[in-house]
SERO-4910 file (N, C-alpha, C, O; in steps of 0.05 Angstrom, whole numbers):
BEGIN
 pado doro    nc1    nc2    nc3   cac1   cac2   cac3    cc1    cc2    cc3    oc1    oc2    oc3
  Unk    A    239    558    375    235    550    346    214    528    344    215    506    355
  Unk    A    196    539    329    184    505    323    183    489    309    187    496    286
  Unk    A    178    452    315    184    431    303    164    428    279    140    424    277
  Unk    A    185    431    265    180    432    232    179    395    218    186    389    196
  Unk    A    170    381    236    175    350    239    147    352    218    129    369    223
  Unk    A    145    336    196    120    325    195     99    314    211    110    298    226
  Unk    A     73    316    215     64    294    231     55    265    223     56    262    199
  Unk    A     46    242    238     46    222    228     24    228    205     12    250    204
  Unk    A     19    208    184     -7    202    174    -34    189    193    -57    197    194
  Unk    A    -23    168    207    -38    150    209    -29    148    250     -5    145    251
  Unk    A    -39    148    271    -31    133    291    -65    121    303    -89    128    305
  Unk    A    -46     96    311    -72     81    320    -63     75    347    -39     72    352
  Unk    A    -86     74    369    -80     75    398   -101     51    405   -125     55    403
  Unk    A    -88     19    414   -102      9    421   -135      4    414   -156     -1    425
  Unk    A   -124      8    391   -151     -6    369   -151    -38    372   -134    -55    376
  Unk    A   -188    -34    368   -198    -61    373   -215    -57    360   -224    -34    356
  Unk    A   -230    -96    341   -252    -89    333   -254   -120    338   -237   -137    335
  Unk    A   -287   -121    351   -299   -145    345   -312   -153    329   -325   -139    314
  Unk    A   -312   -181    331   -342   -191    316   -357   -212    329   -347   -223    348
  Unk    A   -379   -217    321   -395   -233    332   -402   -233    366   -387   -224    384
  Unk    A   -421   -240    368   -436   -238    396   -440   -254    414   -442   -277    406
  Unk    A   -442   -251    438   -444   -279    464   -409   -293    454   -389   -281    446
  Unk    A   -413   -330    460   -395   -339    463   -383   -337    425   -359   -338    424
  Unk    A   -391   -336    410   -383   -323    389   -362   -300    386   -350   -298    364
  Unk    A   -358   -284    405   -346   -266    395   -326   -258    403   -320   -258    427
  Unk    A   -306   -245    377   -275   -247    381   -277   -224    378   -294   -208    373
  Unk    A   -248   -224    383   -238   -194    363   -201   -202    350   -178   -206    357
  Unk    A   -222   -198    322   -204   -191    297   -181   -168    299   -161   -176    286
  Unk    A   -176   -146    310   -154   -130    318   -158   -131    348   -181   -132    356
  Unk    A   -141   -131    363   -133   -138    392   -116   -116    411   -100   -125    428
  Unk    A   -119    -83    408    -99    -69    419    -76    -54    399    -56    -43    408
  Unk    A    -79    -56    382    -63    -50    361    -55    -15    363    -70      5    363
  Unk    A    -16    -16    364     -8      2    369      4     16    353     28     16    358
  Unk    A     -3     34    328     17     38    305     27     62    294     16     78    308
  Unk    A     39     72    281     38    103    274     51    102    253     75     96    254
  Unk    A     39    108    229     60    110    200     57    138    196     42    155    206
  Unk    A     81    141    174     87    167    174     90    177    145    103    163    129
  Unk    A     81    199    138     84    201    105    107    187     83    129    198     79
  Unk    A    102    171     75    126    161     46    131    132     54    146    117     41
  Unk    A    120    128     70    128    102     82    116     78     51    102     82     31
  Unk    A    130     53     62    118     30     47    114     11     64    134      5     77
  Unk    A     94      0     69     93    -17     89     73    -59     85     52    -70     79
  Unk    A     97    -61     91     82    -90     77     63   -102    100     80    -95    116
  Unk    A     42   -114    116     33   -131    128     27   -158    113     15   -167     94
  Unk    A     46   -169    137     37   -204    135     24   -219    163     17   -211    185
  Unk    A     23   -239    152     12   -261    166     -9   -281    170    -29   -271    159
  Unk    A    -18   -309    181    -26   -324    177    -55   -314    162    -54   -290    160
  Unk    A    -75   -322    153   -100   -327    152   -113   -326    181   -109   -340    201
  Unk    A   -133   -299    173   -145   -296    204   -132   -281    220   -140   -279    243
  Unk    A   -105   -266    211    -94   -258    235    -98   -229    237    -80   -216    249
  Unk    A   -123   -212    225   -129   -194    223   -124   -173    206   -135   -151    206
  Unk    A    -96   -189    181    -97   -165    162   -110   -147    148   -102   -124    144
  Unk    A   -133   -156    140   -149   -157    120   -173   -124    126   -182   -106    112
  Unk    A   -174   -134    159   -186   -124    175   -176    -96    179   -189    -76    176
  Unk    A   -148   -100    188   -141    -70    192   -138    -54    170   -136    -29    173
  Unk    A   -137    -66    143   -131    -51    117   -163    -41    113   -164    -18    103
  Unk    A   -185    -49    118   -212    -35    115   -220    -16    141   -240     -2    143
  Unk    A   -195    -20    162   -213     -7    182   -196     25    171   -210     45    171
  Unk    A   -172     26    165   -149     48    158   -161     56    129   -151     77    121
  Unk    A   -176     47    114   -186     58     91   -220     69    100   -237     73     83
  Unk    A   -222     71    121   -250     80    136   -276     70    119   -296     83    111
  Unk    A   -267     39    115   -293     18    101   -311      4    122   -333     -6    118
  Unk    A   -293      6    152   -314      0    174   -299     16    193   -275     22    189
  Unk    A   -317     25    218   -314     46    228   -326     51    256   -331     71    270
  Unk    A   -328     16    261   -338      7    283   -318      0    300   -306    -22    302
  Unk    A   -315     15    310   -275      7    332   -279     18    354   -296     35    358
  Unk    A   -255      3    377   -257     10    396   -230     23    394   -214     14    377
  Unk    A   -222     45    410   -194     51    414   -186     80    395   -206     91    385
  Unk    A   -171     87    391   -163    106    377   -152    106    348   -135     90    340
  Unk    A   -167    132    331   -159    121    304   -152    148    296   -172    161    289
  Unk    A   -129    161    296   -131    189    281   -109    190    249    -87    179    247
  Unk    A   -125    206    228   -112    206    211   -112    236    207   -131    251    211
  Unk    A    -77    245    193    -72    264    183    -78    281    214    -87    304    211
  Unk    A    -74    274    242    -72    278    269   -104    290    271   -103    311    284
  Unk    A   -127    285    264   -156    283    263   -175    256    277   -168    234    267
  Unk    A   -193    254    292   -201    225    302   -217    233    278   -225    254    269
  Unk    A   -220    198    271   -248    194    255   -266    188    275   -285    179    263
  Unk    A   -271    188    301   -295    197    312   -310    205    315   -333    195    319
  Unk    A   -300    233    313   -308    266    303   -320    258    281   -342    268    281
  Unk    A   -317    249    266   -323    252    231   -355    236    223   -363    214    230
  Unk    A   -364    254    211   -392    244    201   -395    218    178   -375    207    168
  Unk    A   -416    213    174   -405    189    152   -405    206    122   -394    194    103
  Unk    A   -411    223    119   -399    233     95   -381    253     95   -379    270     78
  Unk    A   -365    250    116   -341    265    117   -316    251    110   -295    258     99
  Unk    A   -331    215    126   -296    199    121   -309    190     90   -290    190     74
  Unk    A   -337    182     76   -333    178     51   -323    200     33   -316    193     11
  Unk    A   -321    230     39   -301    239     20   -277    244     19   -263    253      2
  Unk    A   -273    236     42   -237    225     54   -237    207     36   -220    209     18
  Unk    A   -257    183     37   -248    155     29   -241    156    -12   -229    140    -27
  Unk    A   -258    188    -17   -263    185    -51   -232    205    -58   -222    198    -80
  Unk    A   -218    228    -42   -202    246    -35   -177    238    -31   -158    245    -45
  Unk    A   -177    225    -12   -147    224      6   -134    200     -1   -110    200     -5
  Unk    A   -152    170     -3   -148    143     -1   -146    122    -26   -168    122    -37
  Unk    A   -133    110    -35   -136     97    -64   -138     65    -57   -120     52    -46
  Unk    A   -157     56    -63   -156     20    -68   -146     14    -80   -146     24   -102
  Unk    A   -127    -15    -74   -124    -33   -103   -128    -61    -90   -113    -66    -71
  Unk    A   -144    -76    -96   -161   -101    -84   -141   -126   -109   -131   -122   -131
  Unk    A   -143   -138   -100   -137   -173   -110   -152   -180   -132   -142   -188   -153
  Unk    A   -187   -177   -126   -204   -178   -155   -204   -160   -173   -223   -159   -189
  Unk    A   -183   -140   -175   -188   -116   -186   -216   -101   -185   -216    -77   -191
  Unk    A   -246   -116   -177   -263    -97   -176   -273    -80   -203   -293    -66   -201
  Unk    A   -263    -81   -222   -267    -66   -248   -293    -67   -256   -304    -85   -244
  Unk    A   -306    -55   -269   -350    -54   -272   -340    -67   -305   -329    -58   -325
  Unk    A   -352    -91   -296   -349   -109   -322   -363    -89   -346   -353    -89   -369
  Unk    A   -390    -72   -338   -397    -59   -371   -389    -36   -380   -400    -28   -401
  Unk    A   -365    -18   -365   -357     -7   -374   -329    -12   -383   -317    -31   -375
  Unk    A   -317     13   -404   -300     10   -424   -271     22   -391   -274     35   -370
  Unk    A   -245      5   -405   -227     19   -388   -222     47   -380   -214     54   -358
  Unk    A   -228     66   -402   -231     92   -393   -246    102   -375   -237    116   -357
  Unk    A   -270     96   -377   -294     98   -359   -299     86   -330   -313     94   -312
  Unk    A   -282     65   -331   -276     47   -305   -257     66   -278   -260     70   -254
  Unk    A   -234     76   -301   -220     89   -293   -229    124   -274   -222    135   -253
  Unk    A   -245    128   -293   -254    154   -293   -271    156   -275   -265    175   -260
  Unk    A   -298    141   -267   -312    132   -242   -312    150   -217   -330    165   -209
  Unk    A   -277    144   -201   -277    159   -181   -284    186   -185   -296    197   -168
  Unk    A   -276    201   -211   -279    231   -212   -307    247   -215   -311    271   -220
  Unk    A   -327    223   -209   -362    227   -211   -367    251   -187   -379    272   -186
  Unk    A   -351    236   -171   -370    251   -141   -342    278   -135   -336    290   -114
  Unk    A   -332    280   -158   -317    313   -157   -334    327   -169   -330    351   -166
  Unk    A   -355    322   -185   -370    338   -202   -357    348   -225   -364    371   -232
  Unk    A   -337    336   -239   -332    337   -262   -338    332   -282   -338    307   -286
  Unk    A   -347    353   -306   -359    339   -333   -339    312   -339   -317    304   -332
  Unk    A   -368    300   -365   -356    277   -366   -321    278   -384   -304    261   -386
  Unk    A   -324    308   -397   -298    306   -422   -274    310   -398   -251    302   -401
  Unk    A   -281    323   -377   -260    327   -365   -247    303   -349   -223    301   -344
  Unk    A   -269    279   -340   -259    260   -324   -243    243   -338   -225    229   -329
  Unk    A   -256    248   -369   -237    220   -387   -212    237   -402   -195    225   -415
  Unk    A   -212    264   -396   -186    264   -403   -163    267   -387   -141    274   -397
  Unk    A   -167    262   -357   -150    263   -332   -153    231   -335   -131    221   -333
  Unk    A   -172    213   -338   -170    192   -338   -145    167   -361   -136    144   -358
  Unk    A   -143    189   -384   -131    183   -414   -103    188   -400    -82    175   -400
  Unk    A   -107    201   -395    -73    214   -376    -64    199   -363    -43    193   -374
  Unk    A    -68    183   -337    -69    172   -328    -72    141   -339    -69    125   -321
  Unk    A    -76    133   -357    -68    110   -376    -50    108   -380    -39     86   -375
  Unk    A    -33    132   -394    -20    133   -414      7    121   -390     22    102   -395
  Unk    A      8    135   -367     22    138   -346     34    111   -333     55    106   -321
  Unk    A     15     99   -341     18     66   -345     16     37   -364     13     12   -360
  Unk    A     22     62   -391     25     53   -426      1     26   -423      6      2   -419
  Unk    A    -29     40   -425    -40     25   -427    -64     49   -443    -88     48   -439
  Unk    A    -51     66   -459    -68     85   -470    -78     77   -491    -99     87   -499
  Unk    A    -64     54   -504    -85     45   -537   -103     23   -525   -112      7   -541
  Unk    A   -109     18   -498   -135      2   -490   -152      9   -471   -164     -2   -454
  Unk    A   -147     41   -482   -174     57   -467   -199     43   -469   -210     30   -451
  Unk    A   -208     46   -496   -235     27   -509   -246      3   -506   -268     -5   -514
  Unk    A   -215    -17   -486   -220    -34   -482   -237    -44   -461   -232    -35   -438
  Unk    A   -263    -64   -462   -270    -72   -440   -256    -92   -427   -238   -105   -438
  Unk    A   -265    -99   -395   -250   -110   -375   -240   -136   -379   -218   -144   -372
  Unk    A   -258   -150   -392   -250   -181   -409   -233   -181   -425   -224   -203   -430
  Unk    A   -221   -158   -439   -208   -161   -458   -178   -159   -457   -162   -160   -475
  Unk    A   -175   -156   -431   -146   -148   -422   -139   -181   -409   -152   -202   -410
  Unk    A   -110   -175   -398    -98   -202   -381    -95   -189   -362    -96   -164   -364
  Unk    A    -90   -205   -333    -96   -204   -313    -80   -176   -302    -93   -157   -293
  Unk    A    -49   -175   -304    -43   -157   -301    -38   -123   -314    -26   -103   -308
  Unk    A    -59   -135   -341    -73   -108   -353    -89    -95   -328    -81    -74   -317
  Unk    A   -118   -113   -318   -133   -108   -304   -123    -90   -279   -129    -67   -273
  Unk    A   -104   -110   -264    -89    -92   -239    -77    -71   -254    -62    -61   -238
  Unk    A    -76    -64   -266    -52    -35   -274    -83    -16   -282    -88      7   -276
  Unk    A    -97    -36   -296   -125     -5   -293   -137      2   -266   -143     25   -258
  Unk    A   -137    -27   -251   -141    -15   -222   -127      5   -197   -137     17   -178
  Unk    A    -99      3   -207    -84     24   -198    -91     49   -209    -95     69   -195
  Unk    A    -94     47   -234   -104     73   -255   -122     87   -235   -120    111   -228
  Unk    A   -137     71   -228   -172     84   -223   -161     97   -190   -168    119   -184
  Unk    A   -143     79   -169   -137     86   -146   -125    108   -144   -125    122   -124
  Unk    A   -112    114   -168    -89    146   -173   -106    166   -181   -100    188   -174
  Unk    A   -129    163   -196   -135    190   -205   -151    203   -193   -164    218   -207
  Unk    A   -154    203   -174   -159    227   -147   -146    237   -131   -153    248   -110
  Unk    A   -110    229   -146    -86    234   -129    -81    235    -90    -72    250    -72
  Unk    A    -93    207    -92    -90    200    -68    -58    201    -49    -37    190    -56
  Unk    A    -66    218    -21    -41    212    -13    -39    183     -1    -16    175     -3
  Unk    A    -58    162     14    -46    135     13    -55    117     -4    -74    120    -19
  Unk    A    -46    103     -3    -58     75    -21    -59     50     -4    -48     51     18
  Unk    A    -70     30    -10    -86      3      3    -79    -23    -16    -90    -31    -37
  Unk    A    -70    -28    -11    -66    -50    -34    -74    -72    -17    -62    -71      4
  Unk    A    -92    -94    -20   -109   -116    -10    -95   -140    -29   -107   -149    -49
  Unk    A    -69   -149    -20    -60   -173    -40    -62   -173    -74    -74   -189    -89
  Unk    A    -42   -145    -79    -44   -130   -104    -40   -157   -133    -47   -158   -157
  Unk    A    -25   -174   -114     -8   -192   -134    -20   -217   -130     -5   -235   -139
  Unk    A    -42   -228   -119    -44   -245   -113    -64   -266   -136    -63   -290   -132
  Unk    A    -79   -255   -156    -78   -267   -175    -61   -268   -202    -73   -273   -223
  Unk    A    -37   -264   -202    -20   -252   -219     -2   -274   -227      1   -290   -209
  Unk    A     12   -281   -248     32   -286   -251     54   -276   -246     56   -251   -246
  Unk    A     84   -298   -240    112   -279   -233    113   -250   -250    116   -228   -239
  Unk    A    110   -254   -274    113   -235   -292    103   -206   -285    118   -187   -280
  Unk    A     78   -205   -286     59   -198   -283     60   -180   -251     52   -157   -249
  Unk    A     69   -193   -234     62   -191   -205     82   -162   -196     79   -144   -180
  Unk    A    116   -175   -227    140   -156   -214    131   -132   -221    132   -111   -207
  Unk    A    118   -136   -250    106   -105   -256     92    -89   -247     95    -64   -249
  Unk    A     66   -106   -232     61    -87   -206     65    -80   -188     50    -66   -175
  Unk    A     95    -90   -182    104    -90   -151    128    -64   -161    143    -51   -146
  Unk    A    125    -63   -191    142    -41   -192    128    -18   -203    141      1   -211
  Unk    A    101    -17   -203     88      7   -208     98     19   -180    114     37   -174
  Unk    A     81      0   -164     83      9   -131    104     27   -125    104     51   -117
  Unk    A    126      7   -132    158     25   -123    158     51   -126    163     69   -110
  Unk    A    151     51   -155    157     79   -168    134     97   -157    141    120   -153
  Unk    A    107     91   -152     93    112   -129    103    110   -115    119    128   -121
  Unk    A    112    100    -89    127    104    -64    157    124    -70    162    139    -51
  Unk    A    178    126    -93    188    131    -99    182    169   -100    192    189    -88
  Unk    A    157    162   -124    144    196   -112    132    210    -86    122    232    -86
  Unk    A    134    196    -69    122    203    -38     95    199    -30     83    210    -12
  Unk    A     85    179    -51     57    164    -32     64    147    -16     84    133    -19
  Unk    A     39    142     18     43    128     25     33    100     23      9    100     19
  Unk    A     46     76     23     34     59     14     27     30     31     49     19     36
  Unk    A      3     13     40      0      6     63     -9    -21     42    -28    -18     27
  Unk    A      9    -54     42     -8    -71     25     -8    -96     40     13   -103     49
  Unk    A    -20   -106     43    -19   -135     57    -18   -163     30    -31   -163      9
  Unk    A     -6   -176     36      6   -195     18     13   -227     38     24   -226     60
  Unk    A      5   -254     26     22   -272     39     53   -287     26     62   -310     28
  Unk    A     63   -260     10     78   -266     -7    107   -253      8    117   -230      7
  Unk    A    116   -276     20    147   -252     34    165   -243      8    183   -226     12
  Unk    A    162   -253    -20    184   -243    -47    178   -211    -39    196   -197    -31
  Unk    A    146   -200    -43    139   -179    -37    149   -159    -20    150   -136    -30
  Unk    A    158   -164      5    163   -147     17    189   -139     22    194   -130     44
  Unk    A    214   -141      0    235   -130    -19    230   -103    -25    245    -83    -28
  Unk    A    203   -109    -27    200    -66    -37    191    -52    -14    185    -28    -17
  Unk    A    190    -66     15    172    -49     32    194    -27     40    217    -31     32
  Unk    A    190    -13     49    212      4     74    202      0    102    211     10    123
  Unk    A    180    -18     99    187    -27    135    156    -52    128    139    -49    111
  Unk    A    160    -75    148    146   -103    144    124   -112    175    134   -131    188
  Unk    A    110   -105    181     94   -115    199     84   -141    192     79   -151    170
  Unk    A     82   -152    218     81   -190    218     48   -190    247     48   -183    271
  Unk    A     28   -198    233      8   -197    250      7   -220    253     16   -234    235
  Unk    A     -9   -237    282     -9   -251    295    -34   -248    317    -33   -238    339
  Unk    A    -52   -258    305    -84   -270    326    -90   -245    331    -94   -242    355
  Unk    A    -92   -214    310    -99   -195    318    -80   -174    323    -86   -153    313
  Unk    A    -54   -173    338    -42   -159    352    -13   -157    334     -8   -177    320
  Unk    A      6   -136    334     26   -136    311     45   -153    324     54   -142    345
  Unk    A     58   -183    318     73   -199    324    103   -176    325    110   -164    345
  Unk    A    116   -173    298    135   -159    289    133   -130    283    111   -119    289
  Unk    A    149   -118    274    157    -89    262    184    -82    260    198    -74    279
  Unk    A    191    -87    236    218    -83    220    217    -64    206    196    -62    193
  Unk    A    237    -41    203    245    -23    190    268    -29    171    289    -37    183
  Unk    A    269    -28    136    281    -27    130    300    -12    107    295     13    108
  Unk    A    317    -16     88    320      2     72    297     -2     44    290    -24     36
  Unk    A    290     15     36    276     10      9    297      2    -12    320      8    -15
  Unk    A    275    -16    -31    286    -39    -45    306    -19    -71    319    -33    -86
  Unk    A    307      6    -74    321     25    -89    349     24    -81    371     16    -89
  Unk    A    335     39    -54    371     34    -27    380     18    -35    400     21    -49
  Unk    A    368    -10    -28    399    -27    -27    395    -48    -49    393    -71    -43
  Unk    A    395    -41    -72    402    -47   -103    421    -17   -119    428    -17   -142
  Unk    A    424      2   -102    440     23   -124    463     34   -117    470     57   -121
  Unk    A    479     12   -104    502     -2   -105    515    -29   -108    506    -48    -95
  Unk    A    540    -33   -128    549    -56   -129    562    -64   -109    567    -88   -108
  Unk    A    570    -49    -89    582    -67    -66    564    -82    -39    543    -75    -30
  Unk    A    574    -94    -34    546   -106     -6    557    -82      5    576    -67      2
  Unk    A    530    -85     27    535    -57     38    543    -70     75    530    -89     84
  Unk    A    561    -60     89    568    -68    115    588    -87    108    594   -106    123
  Unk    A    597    -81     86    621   -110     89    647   -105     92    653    -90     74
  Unk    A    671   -111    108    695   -103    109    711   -115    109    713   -135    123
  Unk    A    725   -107     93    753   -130     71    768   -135     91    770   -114    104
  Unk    A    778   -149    100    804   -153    121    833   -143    101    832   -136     78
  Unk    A    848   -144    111    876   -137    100    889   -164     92    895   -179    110
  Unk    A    893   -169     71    908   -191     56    932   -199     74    948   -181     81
  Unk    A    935   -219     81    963   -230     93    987   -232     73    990   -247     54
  Unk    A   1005   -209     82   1034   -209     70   1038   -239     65   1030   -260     75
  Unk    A   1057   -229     37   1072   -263     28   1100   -261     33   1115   -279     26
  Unk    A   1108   -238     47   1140   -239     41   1152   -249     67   1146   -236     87
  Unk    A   1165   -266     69   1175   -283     92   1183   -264    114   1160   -255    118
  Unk    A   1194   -254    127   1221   -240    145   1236   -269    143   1231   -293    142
  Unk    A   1260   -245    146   1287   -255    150   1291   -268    174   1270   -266    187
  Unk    A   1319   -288    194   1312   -296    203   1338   -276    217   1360   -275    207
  Unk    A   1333   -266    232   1361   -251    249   1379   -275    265   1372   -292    280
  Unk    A   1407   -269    254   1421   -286    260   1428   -275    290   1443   -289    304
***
């Protein structure tokens, strides 16, 4: 019979990437051993410098200069031409960056709509997969709106907008929340949920541990190389019950004396 197992999305074999030259030069990922697997949520943390940043551009095939093994969807990007992984990168992969990135002169619709250029879709058709996709995130009466005109976590929710409408199966989130208010930050942290919820995979680096409540599993990087790797329940799991979960009542101690046998 054969194994009807999914395969991973993502495994990395002893990836490395440097930078800089002569006594200059390090390397930013150090051996890195990983394998995610479709639906996953995965938070990365850790210090400044410790290579997050890095591996979230090298897994979104934004650099492509590596040593070691990188296969996605069980494919090396080796093999792959540079306009093979950029229509991977316009296809398969969704950004959502910290500056949001938004093209200050166009209108939110059009911002949105962008990625669907290099599908070759007329323009009526991009803005009305794009209107759709607003609405999806009740931000449809500020289609018209330009990028100034919104608050901050208007902006990130159009930037998610723009990362979904090429129905990406992963997503990238580059410190989604990190100019955000509390307010603001939960609402994006619960768009997230609810994609992960529908079976994207979702890969975000954050120095925010409140954040990684929604992960289903937490990597902890360290001078390049993955310090940690925790698997856990998603933040759905274990909020949709009122009882703690693993907890066991002892048996109440009787109150009734015994007798005393004479």
């Amino acid at each position: 019979m054969s194994d009807t197992k999914t395969p991973p999305v993502i495994v990395l074999k002893q990836l490395k990437k440097r930078f800089g030259i002569g006594d200059a030069e390090h390397y930013a990922l150090d051996g890195i051993n990983l394998t995610i697997q479709k639906g996953e949520f995965i938070a990365i943390m850790g210090p400044s410098g410790c290579g997050k940043t890095t591996l979230l551009n090298v897994l979104g095939l934004l650099d492509s200069h590596i040593e070691g093994e990188y296969e996605l969807d069980g494919k090396s990007i080796a093999y792959l031409s540079a306009k093979r992984q950029a229509r991977i990168r316009s296809q398969q992969i969704g950004f959502v960056f910290q500056s949001f990135n938004l093209v200050s002169r166009l209108n939110v619709i059009d911002n949105v709509a962008l990625p669907l250029i290099y599908k070759g879709m007329t323009k009526l058709a991009r803005q009305k997969k794009a209107s759709t996709m607003l609405r999806s995130f009740h931000l449809g009466e500020r289609e018209f709106y330009m990028p100034n005109q919104l608050s901050g976590g208007q902006m990130q929710r159009v930037a998610i907008a723009r990362a979904l409408v090429n129905d990406p199966a992963i997503i990238l989130a580059d410190e989604p929340t990190g100019n955000l208010d509390s307010r603001a930050s939960h609402i994006i942290m619960q768009e997230l949920s609810d994609l992960h919820k529908q079976g994207n995979t979702i890969i975000m680096v954050t120095h925010n541990p409140d954040l990684t409540t929604y992960a289903s599993r937490v990597i902890t990087m360290l001078d390049g190389q993955i310090d940690t790797d925790t698997f856990r329940l998603p933040l759905q799991s274990r909020t949709s019950t009122k009882k703690p979960l693993n907890i066991v009542k002892k048996p109440k101690a009787s109150t009734t004396k015994k007798k005393d046998k004479k």
